[in-house]
C-alpha positions as CSV (number, residue, x, y, z in Angstrom):
1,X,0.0,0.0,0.0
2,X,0.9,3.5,-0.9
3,X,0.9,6.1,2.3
4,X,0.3,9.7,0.8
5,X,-0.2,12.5,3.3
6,X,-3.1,13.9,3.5
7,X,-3.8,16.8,5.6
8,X,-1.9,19.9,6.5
9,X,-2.7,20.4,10.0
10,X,-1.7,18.4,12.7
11,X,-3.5,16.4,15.4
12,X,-3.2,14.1,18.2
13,X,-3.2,10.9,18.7
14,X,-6.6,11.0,20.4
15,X,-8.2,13.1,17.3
16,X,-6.4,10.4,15.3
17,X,-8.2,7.2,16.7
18,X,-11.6,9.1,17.3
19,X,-11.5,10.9,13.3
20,X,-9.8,8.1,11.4
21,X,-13.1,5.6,12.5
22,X,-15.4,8.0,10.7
23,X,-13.0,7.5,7.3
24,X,-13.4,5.3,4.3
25,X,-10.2,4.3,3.8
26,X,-6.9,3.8,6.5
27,X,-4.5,6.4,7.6
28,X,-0.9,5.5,9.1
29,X,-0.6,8.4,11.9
30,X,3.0,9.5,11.9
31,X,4.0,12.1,14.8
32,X,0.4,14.7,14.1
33,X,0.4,14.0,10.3
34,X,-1.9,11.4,8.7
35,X,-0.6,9.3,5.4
36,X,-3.9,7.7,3.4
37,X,-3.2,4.5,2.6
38,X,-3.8,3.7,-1.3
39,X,-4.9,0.1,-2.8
40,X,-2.1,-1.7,-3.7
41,X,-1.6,-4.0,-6.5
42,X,-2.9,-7.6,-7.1
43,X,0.7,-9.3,-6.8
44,X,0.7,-7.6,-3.9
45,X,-2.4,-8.3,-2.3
46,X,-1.8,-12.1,-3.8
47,X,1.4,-12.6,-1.7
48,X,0.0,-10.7,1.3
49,X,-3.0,-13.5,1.2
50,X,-0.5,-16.5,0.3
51,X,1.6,-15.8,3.4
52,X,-1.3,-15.1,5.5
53,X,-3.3,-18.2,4.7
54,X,0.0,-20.3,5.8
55,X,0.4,-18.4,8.7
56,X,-3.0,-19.1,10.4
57,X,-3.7,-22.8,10.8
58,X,0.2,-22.7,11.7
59,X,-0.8,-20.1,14.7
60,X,-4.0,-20.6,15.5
61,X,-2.4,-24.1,17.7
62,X,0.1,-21.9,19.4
63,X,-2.8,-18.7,20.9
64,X,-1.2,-16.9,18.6
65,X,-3.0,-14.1,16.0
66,X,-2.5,-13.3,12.5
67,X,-3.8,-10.2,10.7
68,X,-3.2,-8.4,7.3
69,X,-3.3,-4.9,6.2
70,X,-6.6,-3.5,7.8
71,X,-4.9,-3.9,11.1
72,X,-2.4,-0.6,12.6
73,X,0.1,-1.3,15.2
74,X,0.8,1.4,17.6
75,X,4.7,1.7,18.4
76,X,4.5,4.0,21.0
77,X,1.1,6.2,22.6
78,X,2.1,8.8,21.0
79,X,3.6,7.8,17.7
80,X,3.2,6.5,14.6
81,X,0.8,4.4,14.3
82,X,1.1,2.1,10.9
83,X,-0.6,-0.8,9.2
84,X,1.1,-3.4,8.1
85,X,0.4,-5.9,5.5
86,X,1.0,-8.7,7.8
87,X,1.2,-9.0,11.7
88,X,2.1,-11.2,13.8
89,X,1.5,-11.4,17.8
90,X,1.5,-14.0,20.6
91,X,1.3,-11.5,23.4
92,X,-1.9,-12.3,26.0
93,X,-2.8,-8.6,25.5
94,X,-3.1,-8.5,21.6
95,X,-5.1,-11.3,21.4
96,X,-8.6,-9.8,22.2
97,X,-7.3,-6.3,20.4
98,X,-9.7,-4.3,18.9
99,X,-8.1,-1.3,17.7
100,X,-4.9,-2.2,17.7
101,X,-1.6,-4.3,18.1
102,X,0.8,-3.1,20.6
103,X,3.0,-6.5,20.8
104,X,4.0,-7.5,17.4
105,X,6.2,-11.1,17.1
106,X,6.4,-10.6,13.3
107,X,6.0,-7.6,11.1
108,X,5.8,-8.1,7.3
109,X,5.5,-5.6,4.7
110,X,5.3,-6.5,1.0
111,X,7.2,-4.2,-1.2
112,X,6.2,-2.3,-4.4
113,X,8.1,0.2,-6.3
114,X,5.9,2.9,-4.7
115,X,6.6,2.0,-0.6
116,X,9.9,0.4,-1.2
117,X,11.6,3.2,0.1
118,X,9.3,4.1,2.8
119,X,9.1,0.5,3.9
120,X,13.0,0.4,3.9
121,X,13.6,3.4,6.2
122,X,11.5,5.2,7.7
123,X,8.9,1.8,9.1
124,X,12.0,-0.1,9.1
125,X,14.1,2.1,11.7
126,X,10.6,2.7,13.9
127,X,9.5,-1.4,13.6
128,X,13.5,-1.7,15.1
129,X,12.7,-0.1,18.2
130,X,10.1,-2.3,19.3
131,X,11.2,-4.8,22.3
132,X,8.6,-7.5,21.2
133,X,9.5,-7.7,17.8
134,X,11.6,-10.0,17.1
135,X,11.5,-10.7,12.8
136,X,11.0,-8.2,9.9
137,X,10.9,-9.7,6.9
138,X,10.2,-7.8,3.1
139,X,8.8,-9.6,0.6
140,X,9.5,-8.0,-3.2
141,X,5.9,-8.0,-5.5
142,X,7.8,-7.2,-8.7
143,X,10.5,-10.3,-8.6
144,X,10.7,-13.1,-6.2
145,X,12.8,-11.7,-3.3
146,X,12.4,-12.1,0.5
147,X,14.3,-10.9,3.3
148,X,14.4,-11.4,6.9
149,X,15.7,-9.7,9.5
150,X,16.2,-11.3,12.9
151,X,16.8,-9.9,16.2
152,X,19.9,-10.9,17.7
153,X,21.9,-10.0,21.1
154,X,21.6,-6.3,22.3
155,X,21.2,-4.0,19.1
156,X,22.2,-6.5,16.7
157,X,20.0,-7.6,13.8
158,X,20.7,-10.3,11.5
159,X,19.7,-10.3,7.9
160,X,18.8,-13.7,5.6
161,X,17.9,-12.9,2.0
162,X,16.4,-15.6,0.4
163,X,15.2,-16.4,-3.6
164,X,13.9,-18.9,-5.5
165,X,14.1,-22.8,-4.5
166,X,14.6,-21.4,-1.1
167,X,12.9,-22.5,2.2
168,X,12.1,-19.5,4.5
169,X,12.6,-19.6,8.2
170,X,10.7,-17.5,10.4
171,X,12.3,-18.2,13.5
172,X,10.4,-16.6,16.2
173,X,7.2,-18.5,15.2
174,X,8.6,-21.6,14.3
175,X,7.7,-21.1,10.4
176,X,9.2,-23.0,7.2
177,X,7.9,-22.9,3.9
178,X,8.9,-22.8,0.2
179,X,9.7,-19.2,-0.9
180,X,7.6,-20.5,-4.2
181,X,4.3,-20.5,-1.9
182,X,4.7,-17.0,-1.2
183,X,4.3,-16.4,-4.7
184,X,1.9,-19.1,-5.6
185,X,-0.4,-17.4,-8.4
186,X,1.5,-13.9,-8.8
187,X,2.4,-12.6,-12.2
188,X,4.8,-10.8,-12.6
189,X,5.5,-7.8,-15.5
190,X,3.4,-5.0,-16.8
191,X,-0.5,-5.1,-18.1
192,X,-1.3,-4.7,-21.0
C-alpha cells in the first residue's frame, strides 16, 4: 500500500483514533500528520493472502494471532501508528485487540516500487525499536525476493535474503515454507 499525506494540520493521537473511525479508507498516523493508505496491487495483495493463509492454521495451535493490512500497530502512545500488510503477535494482550496491536512477534511488509523506500527506512528504523518484535521480513511483488531480518543480542540484527528454490525460516514463530508458496499465483510484469 501507498501512504500519501493527507492533511496539512496536525493532530493528536486522540483526534487520530476518534476521526480516522469516521473515514473510508486507513490512515498511518506519523507524529500529528496522517498518510492515506492507497490500494495496492494484485501481486501484492496475492502474496500478502498467500503468506497469511500459511500463517493461520500454523498459529491458530500456538494462541497466537494473525492479521493483514486492515490492522495498525501502535509503536508507542504517541507515535506513529502504521498498518502493516501482515502482523504477527503471541502476546496475551493482543489477542482480544480491537483497535490495535501493541506486541508484534512478526511484522511483514510487502514491497512495491511505490513503498519500497518508505518500507525500507522510515517503518523499518521505527518497527526496530520495538522490544517484542523479534522478525521483519520484506517480501518483493515485482520479482521473487524475501528478506528477513532477525533480532539478535543487544542491538544487533541479523539479515537472511532468500530467492527462488529457497525454504524461509521465520524463527520466532517456528515457520518454514517454500519461498515459491509465497508467490503461488502472482504474475509478474506489466499489463497490457
Amino acid at each position: 500500500m501507498i501512504a500519501v499525506p493527507q492533511q496539512p494540520q496536525k493532530m493528536t493521537v486522540e483526534e487520530y483514533l476518534i476521526w480516522e473511525t469516521q473515514q473510508n479508507i486507513r490512515y498511518e498516523y506519523v507524529n500529528g500528520e496522517v498518510f492515506a493508505m492507497t490500494g495496492g496491487t494484485i501481486p501484492h495483495n496475492d502474496i500478502t493472502l498467500n503468506l497469511y493463509a500459511a500463517l493461520r492454521p500454523h498459529l491458530r495451535s500456538r494462541g497466537c494471532r494473525v492479521n493483514v493490512s486492515d490492522v495498525k500497530v501502535q509503536l508507542t502512545p504517541e507515535s506513529p501508528y502504521y498498518y502493516p500488510d501482515v502482523i504477527v503477535s503471541c502476546n496475551e494482550q493482543d489477542l482480544n485487540a480491537r483497535k490495535f496491536i501493541k506486541y508484534p512477534q512478526l511484522i511483514v511488509e510487502v514491497l512495491s516500487p511505490g513503498t519500497s523506500a518508505r518500507d525500507r527506512g522510515e517503518k523499518f528504523s521505527a518497527y526496530l525499536k520495538m522490544p517484542t518484535l523479534q522478525e521483519y521480513v520484506l517480501i518483493d511483488s515485482e520479482k521473487i525476493s524475501v528478506e528477513r531480518y532477525l533480532r539478535g543480542e543487544g542491538r544487533m540484527w541479523l539479515y537472511y535474503p532468500y530467492t527462488e528454490g529457497d525454504m524461509i525460516t521465520l524463527s520466532s514463530i517456528e515457520f518454514q515454507c517454500p519461498i515459491e508458496l509465497l508467490y503461488e499465483g502472482v504474475v509478474f510484469g506489466s499489463e497490457e
